[in-house]
SEKEVEX-477309 format. One record per atom (N, C-alpha, C): residue in three letters; y, z, x. Coordinates in steps of 0.05 Angstrom, whole numbers, plus 5000, padded with zeros to 4 digits. Example, Ala and Ser with C-alpha at 12.3 -4.5 7.8 and 13.67 -1.06 7.14 Angstrom:
ala488651565264 ala491051565246 ala493451565264 ser495551425257 ser497951435273 ser500151575258 
END
This chain:
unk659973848349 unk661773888326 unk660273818301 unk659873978281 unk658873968260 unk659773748244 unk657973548222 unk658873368212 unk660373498179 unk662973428178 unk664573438153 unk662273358124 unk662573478097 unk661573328079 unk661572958075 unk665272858082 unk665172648073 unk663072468106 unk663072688128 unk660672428141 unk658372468130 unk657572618121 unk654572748107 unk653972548084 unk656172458074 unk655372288049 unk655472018067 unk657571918084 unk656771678093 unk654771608104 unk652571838123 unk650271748134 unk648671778108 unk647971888091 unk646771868068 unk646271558057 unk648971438049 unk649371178040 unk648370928062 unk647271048095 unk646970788106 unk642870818105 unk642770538104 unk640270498108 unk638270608134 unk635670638122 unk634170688157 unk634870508174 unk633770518195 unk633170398215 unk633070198216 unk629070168197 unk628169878204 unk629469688177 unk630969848157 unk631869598141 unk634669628145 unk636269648171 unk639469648171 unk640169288169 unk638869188187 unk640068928194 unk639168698168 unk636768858148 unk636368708130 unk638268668096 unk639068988102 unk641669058082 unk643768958093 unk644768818111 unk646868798110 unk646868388116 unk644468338112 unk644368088120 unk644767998136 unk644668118162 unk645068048198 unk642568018200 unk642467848222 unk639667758238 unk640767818272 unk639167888279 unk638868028314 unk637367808325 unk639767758354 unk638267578376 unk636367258361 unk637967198340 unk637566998325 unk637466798341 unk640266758352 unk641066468366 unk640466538393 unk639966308412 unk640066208431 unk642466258452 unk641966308481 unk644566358493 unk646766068491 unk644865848491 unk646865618480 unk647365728468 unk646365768444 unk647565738409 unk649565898416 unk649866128418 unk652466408418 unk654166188439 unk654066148463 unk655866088473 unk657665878467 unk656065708453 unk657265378433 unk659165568411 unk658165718391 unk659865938380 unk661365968384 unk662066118407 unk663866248425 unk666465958434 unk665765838444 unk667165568440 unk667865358421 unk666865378400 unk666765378375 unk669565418361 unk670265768371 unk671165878353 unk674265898363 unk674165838387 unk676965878409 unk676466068416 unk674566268419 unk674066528437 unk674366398464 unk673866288474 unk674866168511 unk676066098507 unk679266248501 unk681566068515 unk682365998540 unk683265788543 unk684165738574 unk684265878596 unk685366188596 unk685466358614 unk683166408622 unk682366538606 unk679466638602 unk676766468616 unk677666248598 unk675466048602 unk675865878638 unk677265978651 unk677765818674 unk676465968700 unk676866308692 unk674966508701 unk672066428696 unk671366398686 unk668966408679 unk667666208673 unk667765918668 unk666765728676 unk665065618696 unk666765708725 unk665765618752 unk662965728757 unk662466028742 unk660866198745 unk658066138724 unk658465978707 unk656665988669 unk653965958676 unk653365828695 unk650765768702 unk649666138701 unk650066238722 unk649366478732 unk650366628704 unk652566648685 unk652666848661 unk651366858647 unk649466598650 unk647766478616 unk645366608634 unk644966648647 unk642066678660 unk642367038660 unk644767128671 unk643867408664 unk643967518638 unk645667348607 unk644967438587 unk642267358585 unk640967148582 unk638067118579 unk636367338587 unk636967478604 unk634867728622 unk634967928611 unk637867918605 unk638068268586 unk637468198560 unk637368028540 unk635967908516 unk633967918522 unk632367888542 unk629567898536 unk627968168538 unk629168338531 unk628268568531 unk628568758501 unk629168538481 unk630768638454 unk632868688449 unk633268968443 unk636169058447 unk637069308459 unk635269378488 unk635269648508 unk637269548523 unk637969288529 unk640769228539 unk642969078533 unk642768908514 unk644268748497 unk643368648472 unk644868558459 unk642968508428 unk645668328417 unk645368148403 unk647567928377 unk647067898361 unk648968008345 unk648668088314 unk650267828299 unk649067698278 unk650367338264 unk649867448242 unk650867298229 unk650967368197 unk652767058186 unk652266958172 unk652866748154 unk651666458154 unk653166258146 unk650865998150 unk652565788160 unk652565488170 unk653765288181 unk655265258152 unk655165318135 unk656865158111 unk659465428106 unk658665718105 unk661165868096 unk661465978125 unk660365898139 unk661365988173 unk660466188180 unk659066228209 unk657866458228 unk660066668238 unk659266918234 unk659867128256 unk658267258269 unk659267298291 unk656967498314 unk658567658324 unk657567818336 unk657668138349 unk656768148368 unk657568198395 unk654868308416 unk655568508423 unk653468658433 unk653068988437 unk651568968472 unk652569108488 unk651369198505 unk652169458510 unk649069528539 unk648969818541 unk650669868566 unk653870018571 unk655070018584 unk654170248611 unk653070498592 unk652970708609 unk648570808599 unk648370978600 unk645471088597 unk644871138571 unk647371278554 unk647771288522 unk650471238512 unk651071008523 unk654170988517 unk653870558507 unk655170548497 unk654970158480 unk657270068471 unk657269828485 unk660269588494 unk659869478469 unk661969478448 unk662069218427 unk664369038436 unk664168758432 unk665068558446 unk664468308432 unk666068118437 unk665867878427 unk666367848403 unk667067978385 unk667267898355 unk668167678345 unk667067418336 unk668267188330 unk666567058297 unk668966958288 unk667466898257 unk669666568259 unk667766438242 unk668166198234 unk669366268205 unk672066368205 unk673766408183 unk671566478159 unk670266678170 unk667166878143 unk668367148145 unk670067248128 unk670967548143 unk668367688124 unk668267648111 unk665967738097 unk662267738115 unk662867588133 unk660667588150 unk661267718179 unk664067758178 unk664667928193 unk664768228192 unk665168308171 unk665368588161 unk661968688162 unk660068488158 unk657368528166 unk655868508181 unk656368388203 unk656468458231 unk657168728245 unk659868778242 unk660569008246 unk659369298233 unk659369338203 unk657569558195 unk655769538204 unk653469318206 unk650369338217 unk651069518243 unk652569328267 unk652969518292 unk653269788283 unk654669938269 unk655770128268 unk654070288260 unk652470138236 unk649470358222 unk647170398241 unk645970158253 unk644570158278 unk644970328290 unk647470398303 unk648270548329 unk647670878317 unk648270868293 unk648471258281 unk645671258278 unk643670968270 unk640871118261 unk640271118284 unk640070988308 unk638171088331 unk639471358336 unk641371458334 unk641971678340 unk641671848375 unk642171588389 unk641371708420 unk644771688435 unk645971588418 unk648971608431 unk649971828442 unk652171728470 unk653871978466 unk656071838459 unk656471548462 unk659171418451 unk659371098446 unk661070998443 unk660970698440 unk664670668442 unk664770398453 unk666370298466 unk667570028451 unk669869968448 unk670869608447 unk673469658474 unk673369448474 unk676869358487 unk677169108475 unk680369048467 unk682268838461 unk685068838466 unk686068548472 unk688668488474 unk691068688448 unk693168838455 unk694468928438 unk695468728426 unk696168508440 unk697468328420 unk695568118399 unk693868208398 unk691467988386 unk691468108358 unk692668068336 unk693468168317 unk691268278293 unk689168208298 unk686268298286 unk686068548296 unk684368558320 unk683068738326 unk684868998328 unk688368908340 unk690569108336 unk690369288323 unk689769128293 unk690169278267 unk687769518262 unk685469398267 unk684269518258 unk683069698287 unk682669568302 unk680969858325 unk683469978340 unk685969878337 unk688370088341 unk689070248327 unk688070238304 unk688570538282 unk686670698280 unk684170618294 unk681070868279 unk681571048291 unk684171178315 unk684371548320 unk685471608291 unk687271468279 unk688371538252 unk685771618229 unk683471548236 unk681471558209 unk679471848238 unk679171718262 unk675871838268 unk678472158277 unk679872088291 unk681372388298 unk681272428333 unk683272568344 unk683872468369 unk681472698387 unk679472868380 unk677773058381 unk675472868391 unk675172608375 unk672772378374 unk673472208391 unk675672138388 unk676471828394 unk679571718409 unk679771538427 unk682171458435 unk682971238436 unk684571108440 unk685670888454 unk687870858464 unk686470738500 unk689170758512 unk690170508524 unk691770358527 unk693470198539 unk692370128577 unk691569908572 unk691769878610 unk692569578619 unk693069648642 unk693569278648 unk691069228671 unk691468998667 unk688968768674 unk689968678703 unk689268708726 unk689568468750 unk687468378759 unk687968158770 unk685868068790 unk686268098818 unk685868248838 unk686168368864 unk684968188881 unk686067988905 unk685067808914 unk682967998932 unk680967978943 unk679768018963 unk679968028989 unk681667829005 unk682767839026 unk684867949034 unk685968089009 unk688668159027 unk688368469036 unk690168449060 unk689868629079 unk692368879068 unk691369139056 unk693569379045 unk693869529058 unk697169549065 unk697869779083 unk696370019081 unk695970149098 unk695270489099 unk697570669103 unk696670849104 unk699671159107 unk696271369107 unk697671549137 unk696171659143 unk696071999126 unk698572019103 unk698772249100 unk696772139072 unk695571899067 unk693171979040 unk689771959056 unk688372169048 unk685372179054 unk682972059028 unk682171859031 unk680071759006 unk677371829017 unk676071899006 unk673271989017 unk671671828997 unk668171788992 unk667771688984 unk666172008963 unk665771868937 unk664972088927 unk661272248938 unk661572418928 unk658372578932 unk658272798913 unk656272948903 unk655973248894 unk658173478890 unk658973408923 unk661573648930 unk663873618919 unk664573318909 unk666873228894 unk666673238860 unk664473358848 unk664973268820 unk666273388799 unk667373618814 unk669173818808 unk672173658808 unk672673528833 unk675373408838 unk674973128811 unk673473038817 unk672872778795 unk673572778772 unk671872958752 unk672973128734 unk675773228727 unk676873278743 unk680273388749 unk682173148747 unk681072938763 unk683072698760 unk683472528738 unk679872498734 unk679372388706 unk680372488684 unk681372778678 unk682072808655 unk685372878654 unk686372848676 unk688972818670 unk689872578682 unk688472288690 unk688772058676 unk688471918657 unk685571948642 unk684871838628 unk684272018594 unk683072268604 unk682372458584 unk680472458581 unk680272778561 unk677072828558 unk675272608553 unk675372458526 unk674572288512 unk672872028537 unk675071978547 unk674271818574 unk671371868594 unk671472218595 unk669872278620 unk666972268601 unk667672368572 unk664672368554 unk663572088559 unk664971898552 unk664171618543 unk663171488573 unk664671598586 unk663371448616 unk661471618629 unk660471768616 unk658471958635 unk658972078653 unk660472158663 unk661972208690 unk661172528701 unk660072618675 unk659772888676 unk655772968682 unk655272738680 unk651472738682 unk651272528700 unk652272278700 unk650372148722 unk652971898730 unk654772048749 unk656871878765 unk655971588779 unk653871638781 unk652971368806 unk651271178785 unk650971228760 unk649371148747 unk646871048749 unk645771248764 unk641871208773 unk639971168745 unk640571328726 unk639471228704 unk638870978695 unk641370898683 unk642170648675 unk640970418697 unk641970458717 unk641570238738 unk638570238735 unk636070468729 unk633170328723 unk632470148698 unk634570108691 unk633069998657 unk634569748665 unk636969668673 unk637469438682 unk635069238709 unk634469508720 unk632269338746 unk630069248734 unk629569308718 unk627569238695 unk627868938690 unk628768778693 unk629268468684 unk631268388711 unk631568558738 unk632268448755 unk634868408758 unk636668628751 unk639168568750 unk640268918765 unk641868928756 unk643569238768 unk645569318752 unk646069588748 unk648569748737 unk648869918750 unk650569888772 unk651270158798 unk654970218794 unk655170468807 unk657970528795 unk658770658823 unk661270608835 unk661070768858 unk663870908861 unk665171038872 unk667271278865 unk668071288897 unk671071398898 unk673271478915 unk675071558905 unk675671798930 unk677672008908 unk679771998937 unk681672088926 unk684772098948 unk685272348936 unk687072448965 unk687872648963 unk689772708989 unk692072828984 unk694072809011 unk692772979026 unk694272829055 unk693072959073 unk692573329081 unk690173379094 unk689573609094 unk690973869061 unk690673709036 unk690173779013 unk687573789005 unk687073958987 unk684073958973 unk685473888948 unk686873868926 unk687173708908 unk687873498892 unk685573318884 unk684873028882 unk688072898874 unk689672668879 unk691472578868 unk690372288857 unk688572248858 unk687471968852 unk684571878854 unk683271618841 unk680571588844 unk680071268840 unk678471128857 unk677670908848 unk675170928837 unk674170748818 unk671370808796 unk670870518795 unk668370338800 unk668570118811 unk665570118795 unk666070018774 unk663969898769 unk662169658773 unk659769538772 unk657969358780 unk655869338764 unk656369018755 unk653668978734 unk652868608736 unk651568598711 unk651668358710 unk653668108716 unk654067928723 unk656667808720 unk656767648691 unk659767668685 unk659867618652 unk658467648637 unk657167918635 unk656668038613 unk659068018594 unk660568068597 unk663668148583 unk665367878595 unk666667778579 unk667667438595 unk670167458602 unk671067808605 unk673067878627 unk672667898650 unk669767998655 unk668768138675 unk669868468667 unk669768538652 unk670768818651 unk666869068663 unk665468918662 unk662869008671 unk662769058702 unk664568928713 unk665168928741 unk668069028745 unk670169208735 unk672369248730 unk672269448754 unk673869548766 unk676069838781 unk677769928768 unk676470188759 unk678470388747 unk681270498759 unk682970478763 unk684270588783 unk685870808768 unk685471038780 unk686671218769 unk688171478786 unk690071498775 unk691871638789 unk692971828766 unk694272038790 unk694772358774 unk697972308764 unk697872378733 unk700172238720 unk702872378729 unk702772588746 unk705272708760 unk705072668789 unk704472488797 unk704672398812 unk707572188826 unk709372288844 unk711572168855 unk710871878853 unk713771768853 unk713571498857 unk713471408879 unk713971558895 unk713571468925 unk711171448931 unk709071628928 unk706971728932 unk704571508923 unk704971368895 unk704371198883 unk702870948896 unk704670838915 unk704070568933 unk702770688949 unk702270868964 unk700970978985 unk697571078971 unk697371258948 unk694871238937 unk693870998927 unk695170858915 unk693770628905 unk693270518924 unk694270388946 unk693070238966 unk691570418976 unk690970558987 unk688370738999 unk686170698985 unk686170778953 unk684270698940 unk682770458933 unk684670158931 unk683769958935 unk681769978956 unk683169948978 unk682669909009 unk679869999010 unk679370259003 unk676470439000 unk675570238979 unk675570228963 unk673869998938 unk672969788946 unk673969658953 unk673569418965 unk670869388974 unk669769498985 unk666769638995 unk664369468977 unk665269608948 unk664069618926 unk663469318914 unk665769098929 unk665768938915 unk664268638943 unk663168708962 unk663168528984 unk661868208974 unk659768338957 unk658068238951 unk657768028915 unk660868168909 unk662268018880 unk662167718887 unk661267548862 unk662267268866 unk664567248854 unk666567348844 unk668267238854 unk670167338871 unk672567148876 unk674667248900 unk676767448895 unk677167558878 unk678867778870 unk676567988854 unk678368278851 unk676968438843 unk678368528816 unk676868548790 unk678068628773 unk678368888774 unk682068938762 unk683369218767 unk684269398738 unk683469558736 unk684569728710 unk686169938714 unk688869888712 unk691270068715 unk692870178697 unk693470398699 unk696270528675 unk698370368688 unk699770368671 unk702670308677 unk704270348700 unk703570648712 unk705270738737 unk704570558749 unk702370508753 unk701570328778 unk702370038783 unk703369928760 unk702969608762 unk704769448778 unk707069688787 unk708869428799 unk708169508828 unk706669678835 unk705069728868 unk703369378859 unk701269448838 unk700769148836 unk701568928847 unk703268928831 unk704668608833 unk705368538855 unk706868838876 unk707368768903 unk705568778914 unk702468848918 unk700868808943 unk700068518935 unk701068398914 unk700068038912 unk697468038891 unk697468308877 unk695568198855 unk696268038828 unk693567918808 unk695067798792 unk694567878755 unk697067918754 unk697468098723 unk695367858703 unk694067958694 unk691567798667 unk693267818644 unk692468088631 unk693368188609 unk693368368608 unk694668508586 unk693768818576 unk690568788565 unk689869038563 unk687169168548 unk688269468539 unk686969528517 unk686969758506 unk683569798507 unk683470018511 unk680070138509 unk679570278490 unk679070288467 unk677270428450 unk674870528453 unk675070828445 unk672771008451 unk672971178420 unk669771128415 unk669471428392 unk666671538408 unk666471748397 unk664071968409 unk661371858384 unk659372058391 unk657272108373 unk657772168350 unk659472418338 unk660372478315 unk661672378301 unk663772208323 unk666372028302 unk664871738295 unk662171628301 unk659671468287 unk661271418253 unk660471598240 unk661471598217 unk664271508197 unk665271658215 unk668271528210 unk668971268219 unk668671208249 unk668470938254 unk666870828231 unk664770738219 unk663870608195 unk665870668181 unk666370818174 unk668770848147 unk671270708146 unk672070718172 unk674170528178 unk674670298178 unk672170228191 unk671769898191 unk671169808162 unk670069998146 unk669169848115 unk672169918097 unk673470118104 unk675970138087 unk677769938100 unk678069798128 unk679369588121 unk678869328121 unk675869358122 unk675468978114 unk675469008075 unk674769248071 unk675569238035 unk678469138023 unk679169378037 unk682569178029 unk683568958040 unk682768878067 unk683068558064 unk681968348056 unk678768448041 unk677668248021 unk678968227992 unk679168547989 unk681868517959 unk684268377957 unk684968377979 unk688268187978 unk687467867985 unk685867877995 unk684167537990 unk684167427971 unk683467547952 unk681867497933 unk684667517913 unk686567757917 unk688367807894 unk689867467909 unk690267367922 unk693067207927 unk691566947940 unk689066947940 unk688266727950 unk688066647970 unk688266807997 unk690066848019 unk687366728042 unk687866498053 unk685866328071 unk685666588095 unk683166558102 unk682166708113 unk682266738150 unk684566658148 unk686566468183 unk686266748195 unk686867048181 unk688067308197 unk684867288214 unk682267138204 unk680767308224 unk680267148245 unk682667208257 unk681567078287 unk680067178300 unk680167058331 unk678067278348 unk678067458370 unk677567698366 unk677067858383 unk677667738411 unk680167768429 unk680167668457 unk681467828470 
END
């Protein structure tokens, strides 16, 4: 898609390359995985929930951010900006897919102004390397920051670029044993399926979805998974598709991703897509989704922890609740493409502008910037 004048003028206005992070007064991979994580607790970014997951585990999280940090920023990178006296913000960026990048963590020590520069750096960075095919956030709907602003950028980037969709969060114990029904068939994916894959994926999730996840170049993610082996770690992705019996067309798919552990301090790096065909009976419903678990499960033998994180629409959740999984939260997923680059910047600077203007007009303590959770 050809870029509009007004993106033509906004890549114009951003800096090269090697002076993005210096125009905007961000420093890269500054701090220490202490330092960020003291931050991070610092700031109330581990709240309780959160923080109870992921605690048991910190030893092993801090060691696999250290691995992917030490390689620059080919697989993760933290972007700070401000000082101990008007307060730090950071950003972290990782590489989700082969040309695709997780923003995450956003937390400021009441600096929205150090926050708004954090975020453009990411944003200018990401358009000058210019190797994207997309970039990614997820946040709580109810978390009234990030709501505002990465729940409105289809309103600025356009629904052609960009989405956001609604999912809920479980944690799927590992031991439990899910009925079967012999009239659903899950196979595991291969070659011969990426036609069906394709099919499910986009009348679950949508186009936008299958761009951003690669789904259409490299399903198993062989790519990716070499630049992670590179520092000794893994990014493998593995797939199951349902389909009623003696049918050839797909009614559902598990997408089970595998990476670092807490990369993301949901575990959303290790998440199960679960996706099902949105005309799909309600009857039908409990019978694919448990098939698909059941097949997933595979994927996860070797997870430390004891449940498996689950990503569901809505249809699905009260199959959820009854096979004994346990509801987290919502997530919304934000996705823009390569092109909508631009506009995302635009967005993010048109509204940290007007919330620095009304600061400033009313004096207004700087409490709205909470954090990203």
């Amino acid at each position: 898609m050809p870029l509009d004048a007004l993106d033509q003028k906004t890549l114009s206005s951003i800096p090269q390359r090697s002076e993005v992070y210096s125009a905007y007064g961000v420093q890269v991979n500054a701090l220490s995985v202490e330092e960020i994580f003291a931050l991070y607790e610092r700031t109330g970014f581990l709240y309780p929930d959160k923080a109870a997951r992921l605690f048991p585990h910190l030893a092993q999280v801090r060691e696999n951010w250290r691995r992917m940090l030490s390689v620059g920023e080919s697989l993760l990178y933290v972007l700070t900006c401000g000082d101990e006296k008007k307060g730090l913000a950071s950003l972290a960026v990782w590489r989700t897919t082969q040309n695709g990048w997780l923003s995450q963590h956003l937390v400021s020590e009441n600096n929205p102004h150090a926050s708004r520069a954090v975020m453009l750096a990411a944003a200018a960075g990401r358009i000058r390397d210019g190797h994207d095919l997309s970039a990614q956030n997820w946040f709580r709907p109810e978390n009234r920051f990030p709501a505002r602003v990465f729940g409105s950028m289809v309103q600025t980037i356009g629904e052609s670029l960009s989405s956001v969709q609604r999912h809920a969060y479980f944690a799927l114990p590992k031991t439990l044993s899910l009925p079967t029904d012999k009239r659903i068939r899950v196979v595991p994916y291969s070659s011969s399926h990426h036609e069906a894959l394709l099919e499910i994926a986009a009348a679950a999730r949508g186009s936008i979805y299958i761009t951003a996840e690669e789904l259409e170049h490299d399903v198993e993610f062989e790519a990716v998974d070499e630049l992670y082996r590179r520092v000794g770690l893994r990014r493998t992705r593995h797939v199951w598709l349902a389909y009623r019996a003696n049918k050839e067309e797909p009614i559902g798919a598990a997408i089970a991703y595998r990476g670092p552990l807490g990369v993301n301090f949901s575990y959303l790096e290790n998440r199960c897509d679960l996706l099902l065909h949105p005309t799909l009976p309600e009857s039908e419903v409990s019978e694919a989704a448990c098939a698909l678990l059941t097949a997933c499960s595979k994927a996860y033998d070797d997870f430390e922890l004891e449940e498996i994180p689950v990503i569901a629409e809505e249809m699905a959740t009260h199959v959820l609740y009854t096979l004994g999984a346990q509801f987290l939260r919502h997530y919304c997923q934000g996705i823009w493409l390569k092109d909508g680059h631009p506009r995302f910047y635009r967005h993010v600077d048109a509204f940290y502008t007007k919330l620095l203007a009304r600061m400033e007009r009313h004096e207004l303590q700087p409490a709205l910037m909470g954090q990203e959770r």
